[in-house]
C-alpha positions in Angstrom: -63.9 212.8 39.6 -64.2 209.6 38.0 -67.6 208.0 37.6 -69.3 205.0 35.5 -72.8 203.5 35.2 -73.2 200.2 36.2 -75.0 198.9 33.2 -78.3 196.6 33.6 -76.1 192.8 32.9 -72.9 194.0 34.8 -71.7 192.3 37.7 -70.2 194.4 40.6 -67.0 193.0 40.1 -66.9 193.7 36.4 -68.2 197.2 37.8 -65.6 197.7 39.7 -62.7 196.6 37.4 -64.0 199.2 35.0 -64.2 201.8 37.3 -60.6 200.7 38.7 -59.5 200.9 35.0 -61.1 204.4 34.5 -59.3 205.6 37.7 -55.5 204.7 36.1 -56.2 206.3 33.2 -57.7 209.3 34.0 -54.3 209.6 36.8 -55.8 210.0 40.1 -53.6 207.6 41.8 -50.5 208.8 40.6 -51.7 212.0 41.6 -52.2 210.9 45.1 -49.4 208.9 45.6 -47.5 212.1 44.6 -48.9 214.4 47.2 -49.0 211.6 50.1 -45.8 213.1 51.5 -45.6 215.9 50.5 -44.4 218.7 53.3 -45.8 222.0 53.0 -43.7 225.2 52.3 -42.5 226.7 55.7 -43.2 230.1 55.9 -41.1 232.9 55.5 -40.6 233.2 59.6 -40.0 230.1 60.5 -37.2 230.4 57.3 -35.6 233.4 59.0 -36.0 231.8 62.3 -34.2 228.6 61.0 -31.5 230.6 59.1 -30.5 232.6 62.3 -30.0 229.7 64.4 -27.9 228.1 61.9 -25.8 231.6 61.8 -25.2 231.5 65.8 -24.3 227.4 66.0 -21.6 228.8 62.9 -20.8 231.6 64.7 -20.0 229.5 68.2 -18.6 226.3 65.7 -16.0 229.1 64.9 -15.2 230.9 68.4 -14.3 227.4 70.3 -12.4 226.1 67.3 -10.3 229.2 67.8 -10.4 229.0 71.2 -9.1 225.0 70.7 -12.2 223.8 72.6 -14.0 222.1 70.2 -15.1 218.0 71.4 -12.8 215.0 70.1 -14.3 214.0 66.6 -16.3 210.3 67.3 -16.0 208.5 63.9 -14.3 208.1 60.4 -11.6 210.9 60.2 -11.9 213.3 57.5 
């Protein structure tokens, strides 16, 4: 935690420029703006969860394009 003393002759503003200055160097911001987004680990169900429902749309992906079923392609062409 950052923190100054306003000294007796010191105006708020001058104040508050030192503190401001004291807060860039010291990091804090960078720090925060870092960490604003940041998205939490998903836990290790919600991993497994995710990973077999990616297995089964594969799984199906694979049995219609055997079957010759799959959708027209909408789009650029590969």
């Amino acid at each position: 935690m950052v923190e100054i003393k306003r000294h007796e002759s010191e105006s708020a503003l001058a104040a508050l420029r030192r503190f401001t200055k004291r807060l860039q160097q010291a990091g804090v911001l960078v720090e925060a703006r870092k960490n604003q987004f940041r998205a939490r680990p998903l836990s290790a169900y919600k991993r497994r969860k995710s990973a077999i429902f990616r297995l089964k749309r594969h799984k199906e992906f694979e049995r219609l394009k055997k079957l010759g079923k799959l959708p027209e392609r909408k789009g650029r062409p590969k």
